[in-house]
N, C-alpha and C positions, 0 to 999 in steps of 0.2 A: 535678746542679745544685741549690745552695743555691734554698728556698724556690719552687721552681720551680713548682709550684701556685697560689702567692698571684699569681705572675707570669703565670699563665696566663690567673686570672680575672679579673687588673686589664685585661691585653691584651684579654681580651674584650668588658669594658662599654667601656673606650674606645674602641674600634676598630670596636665595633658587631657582634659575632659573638653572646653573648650577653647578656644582662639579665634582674635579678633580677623577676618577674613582681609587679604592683603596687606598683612601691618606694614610689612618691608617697604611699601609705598603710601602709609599715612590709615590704613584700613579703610573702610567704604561703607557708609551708616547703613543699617538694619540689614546688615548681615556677617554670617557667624561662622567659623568651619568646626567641627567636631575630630579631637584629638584621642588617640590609639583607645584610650578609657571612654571617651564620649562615646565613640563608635558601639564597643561592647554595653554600656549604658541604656542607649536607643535600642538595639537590635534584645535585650532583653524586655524592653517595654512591650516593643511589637510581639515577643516571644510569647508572654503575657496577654497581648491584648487579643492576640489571635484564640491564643488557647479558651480563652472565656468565651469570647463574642463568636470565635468561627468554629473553631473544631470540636466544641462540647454542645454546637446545635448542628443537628443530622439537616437541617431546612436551609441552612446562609452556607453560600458559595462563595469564594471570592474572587475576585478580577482586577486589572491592570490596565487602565487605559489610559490612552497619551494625552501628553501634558497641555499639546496643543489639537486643538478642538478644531472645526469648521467655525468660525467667523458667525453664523447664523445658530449657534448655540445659545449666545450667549445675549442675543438679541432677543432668544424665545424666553429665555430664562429671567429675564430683568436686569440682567447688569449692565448691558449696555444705559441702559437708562435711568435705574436706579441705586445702583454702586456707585454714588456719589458720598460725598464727604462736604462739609461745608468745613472753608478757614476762611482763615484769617491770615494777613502776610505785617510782621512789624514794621511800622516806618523807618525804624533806625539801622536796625539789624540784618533786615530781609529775612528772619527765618521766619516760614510757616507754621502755626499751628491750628490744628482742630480744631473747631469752637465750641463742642462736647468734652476738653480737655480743658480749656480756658476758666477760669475762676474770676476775671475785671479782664478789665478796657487794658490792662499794661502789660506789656509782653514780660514771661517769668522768665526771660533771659537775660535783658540790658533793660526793662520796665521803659522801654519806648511805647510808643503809641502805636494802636491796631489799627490797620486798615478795614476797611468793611466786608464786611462776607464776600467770599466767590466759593465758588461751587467745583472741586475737584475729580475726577474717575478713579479710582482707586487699581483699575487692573492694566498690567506692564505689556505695552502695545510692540509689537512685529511687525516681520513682514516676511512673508513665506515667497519662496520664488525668487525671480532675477531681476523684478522691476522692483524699487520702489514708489509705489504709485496707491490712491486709496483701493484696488483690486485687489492689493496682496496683504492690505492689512491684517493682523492675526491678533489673537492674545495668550499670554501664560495663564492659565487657568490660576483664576481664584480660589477655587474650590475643588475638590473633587468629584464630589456629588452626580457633577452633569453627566458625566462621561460613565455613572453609574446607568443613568435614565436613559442614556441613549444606546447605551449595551442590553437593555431592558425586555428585547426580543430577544437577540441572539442569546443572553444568557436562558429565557426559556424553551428556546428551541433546544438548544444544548441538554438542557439540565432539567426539565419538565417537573415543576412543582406544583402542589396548589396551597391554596392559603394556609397559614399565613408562612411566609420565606423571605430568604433575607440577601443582600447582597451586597458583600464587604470589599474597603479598599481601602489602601496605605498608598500613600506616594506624596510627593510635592505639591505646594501650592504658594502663589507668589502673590503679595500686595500691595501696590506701593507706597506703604503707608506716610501722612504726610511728618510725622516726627515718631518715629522707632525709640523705644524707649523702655528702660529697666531691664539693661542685659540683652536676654532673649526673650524677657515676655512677649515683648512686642516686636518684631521683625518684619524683613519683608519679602524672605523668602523660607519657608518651614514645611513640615512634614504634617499631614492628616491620617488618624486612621476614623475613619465612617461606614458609619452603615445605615443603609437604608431598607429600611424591614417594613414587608406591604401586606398587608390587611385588608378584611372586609372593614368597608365605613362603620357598621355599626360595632364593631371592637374593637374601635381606633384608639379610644381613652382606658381600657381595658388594658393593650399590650402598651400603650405611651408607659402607662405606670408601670408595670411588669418590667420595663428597661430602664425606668428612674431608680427603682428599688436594684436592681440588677448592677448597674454600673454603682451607684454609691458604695456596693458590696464591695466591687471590686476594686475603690482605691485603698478600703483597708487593709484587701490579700497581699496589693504589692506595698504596704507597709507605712502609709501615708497616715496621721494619727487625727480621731476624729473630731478631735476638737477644733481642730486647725481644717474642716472640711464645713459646707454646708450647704442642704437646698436653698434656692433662690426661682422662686414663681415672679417672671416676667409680667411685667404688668399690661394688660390687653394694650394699651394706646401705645407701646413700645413694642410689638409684637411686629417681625417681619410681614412683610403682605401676604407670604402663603403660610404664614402659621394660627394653627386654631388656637394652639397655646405651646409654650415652650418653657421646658423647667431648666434650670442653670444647674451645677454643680458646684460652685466655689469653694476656693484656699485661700487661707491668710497670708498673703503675698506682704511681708514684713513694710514694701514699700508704698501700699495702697491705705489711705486712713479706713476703707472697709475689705471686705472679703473682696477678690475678683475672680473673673471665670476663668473655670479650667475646664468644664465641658460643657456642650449645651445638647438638649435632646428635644429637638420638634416635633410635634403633628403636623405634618407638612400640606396634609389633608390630599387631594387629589391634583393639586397644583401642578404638580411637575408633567406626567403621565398625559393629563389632560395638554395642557400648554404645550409640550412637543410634540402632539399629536396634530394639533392643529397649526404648528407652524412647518411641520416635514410632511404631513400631507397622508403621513403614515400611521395608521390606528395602532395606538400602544395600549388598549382597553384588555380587557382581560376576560373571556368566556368560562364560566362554570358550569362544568356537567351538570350538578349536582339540582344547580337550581334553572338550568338550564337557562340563564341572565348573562349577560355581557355588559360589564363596568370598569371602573378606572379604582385599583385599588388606594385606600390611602397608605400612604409613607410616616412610617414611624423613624426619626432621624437621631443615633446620637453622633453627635461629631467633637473629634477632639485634636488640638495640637500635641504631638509628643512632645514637643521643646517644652510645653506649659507644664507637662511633668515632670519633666526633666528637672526642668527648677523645684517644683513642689520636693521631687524626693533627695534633687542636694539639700533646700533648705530643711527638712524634716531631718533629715540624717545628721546635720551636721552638731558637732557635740565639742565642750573644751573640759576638759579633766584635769583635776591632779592626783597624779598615784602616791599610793601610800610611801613609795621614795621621795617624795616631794616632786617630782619630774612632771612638767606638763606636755601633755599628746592632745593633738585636736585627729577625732576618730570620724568616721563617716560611717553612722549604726545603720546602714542598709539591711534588709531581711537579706540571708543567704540567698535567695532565688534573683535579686537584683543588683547585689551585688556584679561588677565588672570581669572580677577576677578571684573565683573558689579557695585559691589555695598559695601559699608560697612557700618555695623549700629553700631551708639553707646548711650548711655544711656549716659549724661551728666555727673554723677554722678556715680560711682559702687556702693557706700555705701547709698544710696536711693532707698529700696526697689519697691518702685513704679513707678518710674524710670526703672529700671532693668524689671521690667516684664511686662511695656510697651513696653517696645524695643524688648525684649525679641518674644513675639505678634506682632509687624513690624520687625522685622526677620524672621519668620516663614510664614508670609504673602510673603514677598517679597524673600524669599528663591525657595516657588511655584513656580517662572518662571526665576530665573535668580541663577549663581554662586555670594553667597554673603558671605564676611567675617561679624563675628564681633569680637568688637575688645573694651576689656573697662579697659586695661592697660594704665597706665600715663595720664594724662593730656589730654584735647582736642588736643592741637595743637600738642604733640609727636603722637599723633595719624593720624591727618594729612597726616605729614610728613611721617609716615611710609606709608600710602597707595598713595601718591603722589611717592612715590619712587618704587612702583611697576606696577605704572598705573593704581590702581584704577579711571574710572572718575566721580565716587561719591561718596559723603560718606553721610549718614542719620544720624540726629542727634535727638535724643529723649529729651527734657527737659521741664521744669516746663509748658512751656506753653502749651504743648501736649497734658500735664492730660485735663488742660481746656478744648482746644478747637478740640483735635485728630490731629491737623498739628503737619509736622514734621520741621526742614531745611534739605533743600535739598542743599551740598554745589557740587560745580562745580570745576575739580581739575582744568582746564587752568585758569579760571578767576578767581578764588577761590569764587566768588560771593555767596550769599546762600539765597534762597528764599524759600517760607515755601507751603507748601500742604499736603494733605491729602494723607496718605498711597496708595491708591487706584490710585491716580492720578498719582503716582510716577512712578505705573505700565506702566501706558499710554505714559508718556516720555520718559519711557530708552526702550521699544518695539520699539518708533520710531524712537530711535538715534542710535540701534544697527541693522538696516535692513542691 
């Protein structure tokens, strides 16, 4: 679809999904706020992600840890040293870019001329306390991973597991990337959900694939189409330093000439466990009864940005129609379980009091178990369209016949079709369309 990106992002400041972070002041590159829809959006992804990854395995726990770390974190972990970026700065322009984004010597902005490589840190520096001095220096966590490894006791003193077990986390992570770019693909402050699932060594490629197979499953439950999905085997000499292998997940991101990443899932091997154990001084190995051995399990890794879905499932959802009236609706065909918003109710009529507090009464009926808008601005069919354009996949319609008989219509946003039932029964159809 022509231009289908600029349509994406116009849908989204209008519609309230997202917005450009501080516009009223000119906005502030790679970063993004998430409006009344976004919010419900995310908080269904995680809804999702948790329900497959956390609460359908009796072994992965999940935990919260802060954003900022000890300073010697990340020194054990390689970012200090190795979370570097190479650019490039234009002579004309001054803007920086990557030189893994670069294509010739001419900058893709004003086609000035590149300066020579320098070498960049990619994580957003601090300072904790009331000096600033290099004592209190800090960082935003890159990742969330570490604050996984270093909860990694406490979580089994808590929660006493043995192999293989898992330990999940969602929250922030910030990068400062040196040019943000396509939207939200690339930002520089986003959300992670990861999990870090530890193993005996020698089942390490056994459970890697088990959660390769696993998560691809799960971008088609929440609705992602697989043609527009694919594996991608990381090639050894591209492979981070603590990975044995690492398989990709990619989407066909409309703006990329090939597929890009939407997940990635590591063999992290014993890297982490080991490496914080010898920089805190603190044995993080792991004792088994059974073979009465004491080892460093390895880490099976998959990690993912919710914002990278985010996108996938505007762009997958989004649809331009013409109905058999000739009338065009652009609809957003989300799966009911990812949809923002279950239901909308309207009163035929605003200015018919009895009307209005009928609906009124199937609102609040049907508000009890689902997120429902109502909505009794303009016309039926502006109405429609407004909730066809954010993925509502029903809308209730309250009119004359209602008073009679208590049926509602029940309209269908795919088929647009509308067939009539009782409030109560309404309940019964969208409990079993949104399992």
């Amino acid at each position: 679809m022509e231009n289908l990106m600029e349509k994406i992002i116009s849908l989204s400041k209008r519609r309230g999904f997202v917005f450009p972070t501080s516009e009223i002041y000119g906005g502030f590159s790679g970063f993004y706020d998430f409006g009344p829809l976004g919010v419900l959006l995310k908080e269904n992804i995680k809804k999702e992600w948790r329900k497959a990854v956390v609460f359908s395995h009796d072994e992965i726990v999940e935990i919260d840890s802060a954003i900022i770390q000890n300073p010697k974190t990340w020194k054990a972990s390689g970012h200090l040293d190795g979370f570097v970026v190479e650019i490039r700065e234009c002579q004309k322009c001054h803007r920086r870019f990557r030189v893994d984004h670069l294509e010739d010597d001419k900058c893709p902005v004003c086609q000035g001329n590149l300066g020579q490589p320098s070498f960049f840190n990619e994580m957003f520096e601090t300072y904790v306390g009331a000096k600033k001095d290099s004592s209190a220096i800090a960082y935003l966590r890159p990742e969330t991973a570490q604050g996984i490894f270093l909860n990694f006791k406490n979580v089994l003193n808590t929660f006493p597991k043995e192999l293989p077990f898992g330990i999940a986390q969602i929250g922030k992570a910030f990068r400062n990337e040196v040019s943000p770019e396509n939207f939200i693909f690339r930002i520089r402050e986003f959300e992670q959900m990861e999990l870090e699932y530890f193993v005996e060594p020698k089942k390490s490629e056994e459970y890697h694939q088990k959660w390769i197979d696993e998560r691809f499953k799960w971008y088609l439950d929440i609705g992602l189409k697989k043609e527009n999905l694919k594996i991608f085997e990381v090639p050894k000499e591209d492979l981070a330093h603590y990975s044995k292998r690492t398989v990709e997940i990619h989407y066909n991101y409309p703006f990329l000439k090939n597929f890009g990443e939407l997940e990635g899932m590591a063999n992290r091997t014993d890297f982490d466990l080991k490496t914080h154990s010898k920089f805190s001084k603190v044995d993080l190995s792991l004792f088994e009864p059974k073979s009465r051995r004491r080892f460093f399990p390895y880490i099976i890794e998959p990690s993912v940005g919710i914002e990278r879905i985010f996108l996938a499932l505007l762009l997958d959802a989004y649809s331009e129609e013409e109905l058999n009236s000739g009338e065009k609706r652009v609809v957003l065909k989300f799966l009911p379980k990812m949809a923002p918003i279950k239901l909308a109710v309207f009163p035929l009529l605003r200015n018919k009091p009895a009307l209005v507090e009928k609906a009124r009464e199937v609102y609040s009926l049907l508000k009890d178990n689902f997120l429902v808008a109502w909505d009794d601005n303009d016309n039926i069919g502006k109405r429609y369209r407004r909730q066809d354009e954010i993925g509502t996949p029903w809308c209730v319609t309250i009119d004359f016949e209602t008073l009679e008989n208590g049926t509602v219509t029940l309209r269908d946003r795919d088929t647009t079709k509308q067939t009539r039932h009782l409030p109560q029964e309404i309940i019964k159809i969208v409990k079993e369309k949104i399992k």
